[in-house]
C-alpha positions in Angstrom: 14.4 23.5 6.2 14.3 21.0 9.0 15.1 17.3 8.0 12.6 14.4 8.7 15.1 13.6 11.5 15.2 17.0 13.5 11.0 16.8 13.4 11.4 13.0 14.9 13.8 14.1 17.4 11.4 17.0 18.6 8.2 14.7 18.5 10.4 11.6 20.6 9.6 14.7 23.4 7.0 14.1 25.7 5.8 17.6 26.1 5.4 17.5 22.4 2.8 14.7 22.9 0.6 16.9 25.1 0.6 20.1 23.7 0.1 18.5 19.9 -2.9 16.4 21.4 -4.0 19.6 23.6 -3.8 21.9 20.4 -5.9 18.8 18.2 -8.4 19.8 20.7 -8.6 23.6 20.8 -5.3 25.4 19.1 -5.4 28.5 21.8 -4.4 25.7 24.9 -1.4 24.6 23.0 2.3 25.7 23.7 2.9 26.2 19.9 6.8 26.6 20.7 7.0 23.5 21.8 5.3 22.3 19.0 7.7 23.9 16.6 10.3 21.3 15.9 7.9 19.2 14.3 6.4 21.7 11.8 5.8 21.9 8.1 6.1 24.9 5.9 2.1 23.5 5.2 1.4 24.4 8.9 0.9 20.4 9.3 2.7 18.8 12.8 4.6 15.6 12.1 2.9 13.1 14.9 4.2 12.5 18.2 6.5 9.3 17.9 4.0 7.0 20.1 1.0 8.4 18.5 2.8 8.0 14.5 3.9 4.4 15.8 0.7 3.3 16.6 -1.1 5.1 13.8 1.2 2.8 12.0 0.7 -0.4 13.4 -3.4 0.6 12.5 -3.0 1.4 8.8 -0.9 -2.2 8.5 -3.4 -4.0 9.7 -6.3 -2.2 7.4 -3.9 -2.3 4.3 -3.7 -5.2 1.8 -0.5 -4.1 -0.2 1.5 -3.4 3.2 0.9 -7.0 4.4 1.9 -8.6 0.9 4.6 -5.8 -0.3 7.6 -4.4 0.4 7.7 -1.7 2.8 10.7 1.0 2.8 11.2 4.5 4.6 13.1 6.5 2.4 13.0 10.0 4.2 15.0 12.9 3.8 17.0 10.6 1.0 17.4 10.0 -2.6 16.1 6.6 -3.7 16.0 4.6 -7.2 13.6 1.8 -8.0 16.5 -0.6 -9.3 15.1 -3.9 -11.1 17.6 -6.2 -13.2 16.6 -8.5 -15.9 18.4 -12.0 -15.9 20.2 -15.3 -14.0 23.0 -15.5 -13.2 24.2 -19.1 -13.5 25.2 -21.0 -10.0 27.3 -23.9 -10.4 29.2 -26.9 -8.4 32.8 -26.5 -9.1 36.1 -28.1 -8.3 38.5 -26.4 -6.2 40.5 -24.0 -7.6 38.4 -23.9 -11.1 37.1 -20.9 -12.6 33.7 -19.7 -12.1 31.3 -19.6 -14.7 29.6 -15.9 -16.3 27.1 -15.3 -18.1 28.3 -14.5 -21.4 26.7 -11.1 -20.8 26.0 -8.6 -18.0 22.6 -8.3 -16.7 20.3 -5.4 -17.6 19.7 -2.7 -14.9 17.0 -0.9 -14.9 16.9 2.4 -12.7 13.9 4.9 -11.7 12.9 7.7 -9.7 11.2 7.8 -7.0 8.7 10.3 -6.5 6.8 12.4 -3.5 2.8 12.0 -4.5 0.9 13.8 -1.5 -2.1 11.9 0.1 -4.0 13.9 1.8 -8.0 13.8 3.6 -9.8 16.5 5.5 -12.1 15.4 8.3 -14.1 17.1 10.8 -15.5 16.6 14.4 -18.5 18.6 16.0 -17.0 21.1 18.8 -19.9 19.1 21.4 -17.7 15.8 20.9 -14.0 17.1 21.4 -15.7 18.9 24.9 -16.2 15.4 25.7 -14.3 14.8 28.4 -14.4 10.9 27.7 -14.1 11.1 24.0 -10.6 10.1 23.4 -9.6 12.0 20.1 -6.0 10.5 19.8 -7.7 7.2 19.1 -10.2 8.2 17.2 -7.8 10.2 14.3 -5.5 7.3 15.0 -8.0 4.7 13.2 -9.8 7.3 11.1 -7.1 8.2 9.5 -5.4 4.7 9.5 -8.2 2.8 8.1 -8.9 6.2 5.5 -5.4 6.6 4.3 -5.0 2.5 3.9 -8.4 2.1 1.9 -6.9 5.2 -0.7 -3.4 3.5 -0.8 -4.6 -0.1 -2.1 -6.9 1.5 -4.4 -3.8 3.3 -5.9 -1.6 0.7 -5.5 -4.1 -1.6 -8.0 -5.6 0.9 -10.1 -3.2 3.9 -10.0 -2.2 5.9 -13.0 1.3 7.0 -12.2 0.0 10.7 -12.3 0.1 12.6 -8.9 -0.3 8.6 -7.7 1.5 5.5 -8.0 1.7 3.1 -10.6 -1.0 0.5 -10.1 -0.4 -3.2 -10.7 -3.4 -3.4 -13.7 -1.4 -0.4 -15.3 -1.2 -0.8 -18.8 2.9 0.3 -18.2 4.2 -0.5 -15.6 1.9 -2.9 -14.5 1.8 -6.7 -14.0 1.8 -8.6 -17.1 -1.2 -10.4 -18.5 -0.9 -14.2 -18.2 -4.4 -15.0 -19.9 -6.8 -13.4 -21.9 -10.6 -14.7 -21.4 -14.2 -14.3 -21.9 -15.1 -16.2 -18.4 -14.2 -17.4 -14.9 -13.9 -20.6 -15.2 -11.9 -23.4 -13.4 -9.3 -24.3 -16.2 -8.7 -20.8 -16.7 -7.8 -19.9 -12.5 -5.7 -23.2 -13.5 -4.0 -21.6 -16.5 -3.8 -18.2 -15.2 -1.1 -19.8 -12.2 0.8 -21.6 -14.3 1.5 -18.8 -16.4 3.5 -17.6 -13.1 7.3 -18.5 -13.3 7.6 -20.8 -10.3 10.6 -18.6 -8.4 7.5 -16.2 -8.1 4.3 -18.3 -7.3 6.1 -20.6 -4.9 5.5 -17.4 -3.1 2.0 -16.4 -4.7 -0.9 -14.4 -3.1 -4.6 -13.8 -5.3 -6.1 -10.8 -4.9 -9.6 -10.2 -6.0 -12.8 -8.3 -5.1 -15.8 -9.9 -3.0 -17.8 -10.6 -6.2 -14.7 -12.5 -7.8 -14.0 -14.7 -4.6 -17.9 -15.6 -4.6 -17.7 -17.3 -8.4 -14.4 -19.1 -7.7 -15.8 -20.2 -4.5 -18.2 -22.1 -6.9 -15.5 -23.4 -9.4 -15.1 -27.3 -9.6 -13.0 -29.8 -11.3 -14.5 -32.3 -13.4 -14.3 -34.7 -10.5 -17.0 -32.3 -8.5 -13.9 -30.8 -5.6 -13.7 -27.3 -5.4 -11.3 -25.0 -6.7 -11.6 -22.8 -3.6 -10.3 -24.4 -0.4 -12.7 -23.1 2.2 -10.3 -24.4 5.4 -7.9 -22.1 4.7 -9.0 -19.9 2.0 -6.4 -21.0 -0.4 -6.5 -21.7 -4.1 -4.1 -24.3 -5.6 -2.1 -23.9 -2.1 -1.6 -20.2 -2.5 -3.5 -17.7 0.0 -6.1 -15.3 -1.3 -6.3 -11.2 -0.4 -9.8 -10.1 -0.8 -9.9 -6.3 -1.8 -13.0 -4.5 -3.4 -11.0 -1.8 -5.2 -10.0 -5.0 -8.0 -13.0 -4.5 -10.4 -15.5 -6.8 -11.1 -15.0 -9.4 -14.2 -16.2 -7.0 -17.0 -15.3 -6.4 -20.5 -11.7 -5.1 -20.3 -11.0 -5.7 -16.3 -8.4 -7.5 -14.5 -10.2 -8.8 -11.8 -7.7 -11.4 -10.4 -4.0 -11.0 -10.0 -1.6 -14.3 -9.0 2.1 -13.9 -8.4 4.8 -12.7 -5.8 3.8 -9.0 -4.3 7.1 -8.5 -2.7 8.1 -7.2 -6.3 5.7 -4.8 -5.2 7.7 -1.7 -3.1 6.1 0.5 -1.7 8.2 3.7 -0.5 7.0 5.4 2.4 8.4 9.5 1.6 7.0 11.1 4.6 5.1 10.2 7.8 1.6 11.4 8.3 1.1 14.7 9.7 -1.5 16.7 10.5 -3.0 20.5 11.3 -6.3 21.7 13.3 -8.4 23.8 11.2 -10.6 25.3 13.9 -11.6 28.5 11.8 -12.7 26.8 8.6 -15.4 24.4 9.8 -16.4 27.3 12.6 -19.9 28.6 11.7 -20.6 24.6 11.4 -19.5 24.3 15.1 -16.8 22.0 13.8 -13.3 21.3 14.1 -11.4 20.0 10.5 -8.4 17.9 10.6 -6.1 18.1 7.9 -3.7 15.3 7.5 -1.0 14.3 4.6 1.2 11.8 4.2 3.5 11.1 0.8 4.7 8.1 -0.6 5.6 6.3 -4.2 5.0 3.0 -5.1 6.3 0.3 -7.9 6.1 -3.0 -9.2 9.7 -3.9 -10.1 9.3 -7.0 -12.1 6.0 -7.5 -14.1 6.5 -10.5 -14.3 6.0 -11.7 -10.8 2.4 -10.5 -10.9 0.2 -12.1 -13.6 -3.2 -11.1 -14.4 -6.3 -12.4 -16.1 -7.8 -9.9 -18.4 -11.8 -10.4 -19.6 -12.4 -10.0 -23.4 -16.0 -10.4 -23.5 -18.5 -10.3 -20.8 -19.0 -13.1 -18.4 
């Protein structure tokens, strides 16, 4: 089995480039040997290194979590989630003087890190991809960028740890609840960041949906100034993410979430690859793409995310 490594090297080629792009357009012009140090045992071709780097650069700039979080590649390895519970003290001292412990060690917490496939189909009518001025590398590039970043930040919020991530408004797992509260109102955005330790919302980000962001855009003090600022988009100083796969404020929901997503890793498993399905989609006159990537996902502390959970309707 080849390692993630071998498949880069062979896909750093540029004759890899143009047969993989020449064979996303009809497999029979392709040189498939050449293509063959970048294959799967799926039949999927890991993507030429130009081609992966920008598809990369597309899906960061479509993704929430990836601009907030912490990104790792962790391919062809083992990797733990490690998180550790407690301070250690940090003291002035005199020359020579012993350094102060903590009268006891610090709690590490270790977990696995798992391989959950993501994976879309899409498909292109044969009349395009004869289009001589239809570029297709740019076209799967940002399909597949903006597609695959729009299913990752809805698991990354809302995802059940099965075949997916763990979510940050999991139950377990998840960020911690920092108020409980039938409405949106000013005092309780007030109470809901100061129920964030300060070493995590010195560096805090909201996230919420549209439909959130439009009611605290209309939150005031009792002096009549606006919780929201509109010059920068900011709430109490801190910068607010807008993304629709938070849910609405409803019975039960989370629909805002304060604190430090940095805590939040997400582990990128293997790069995106893909494989023309010219035969499925045929008596459609369509070509299908089929493209995976895996990854994992964790929020190590829950308490550097805080959420506001609804207990009666709004």
């Amino acid at each position: 089995m080849k390692s993630f490594y071998e498949r880069n090297k062979a896909a750093e080629d540029g004759s890899y480039a143009y047969n993989f792009w020449k064979g996303v357009k009809t497999a029979t012009s392709a040189n498939f040997d050449t293509l063959s140090g970048g294959a799967y045992a799926d039949g999927t071709y890991l993507l030429p290194l130009a081609s992966r780097l920008r598809y990369n650069e597309a899906r960061q700039k479509e993704s929430t979590f990836r601009k907030i979080s912490t990104v790792i590649e962790a391919y062809d390895t083992e990797f733990n989630f490690f998180a550790v519970d407690g301070k250690e003290p940090v003291s002035w001292i005199p020359e020579g003087r012993v350094i102060p412990v903590a009268d006891c060690a610090p709690v590490f917490t270790k977990s696995g890190v798992r391989r959950h496939k993501l994976a879309t189909i899409l498909r292109l009518h044969e009349d395009i991809l004869r289009e001589s001025k239809f570029d297709v590398e740019d076209y799967l590039i940002k399909r597949l960028a903006k597609d695959f970043a729009r299913a990752e930040d809805a698991a990354f919020i809302t995802g059940t740890g099965e075949n997916m991530p763990i979510g940050i408004l999991h139950d377990e797992g998840g960020a911690e609840v920092g108020i409980r509260t039938d409405a949106l109102t000013y005092d309780n955005v007030l109470r809901l960041f100061f129920t964030v330790d300060p070493e995590y919302r010195d560096h805090g980000t909201w996230l919420m949906n549209d439909r959130t962001a439009a009611t605290l855009r209309t939150l005031k003090d009792e002096s009549g100034a606006y919780l929201w600022n509109n010059a920068n988009d900011t709430i109490l100083g801190r910068p607010v993410c807008i993304n629709n796969a938070m849910p609405d404020a409803e019975v039960g929901s989370k629909p805002i979430a304060f604190g430090d997503f940095s805590y939040y890793w997400v582990i990128d498993r293997d790069p995106v690859s893909l494989r023309l399905l010219q035969e499925l989609y045929a008596m459609y006159q369509q070509c299908g793409y089929y493209a995976i990537e895996f990854l994992d996902a964790r929020l190590l502390r829950s308490e550097a995310i805080k959420v506001l959970q609804m207990t009666n309707a709004e």
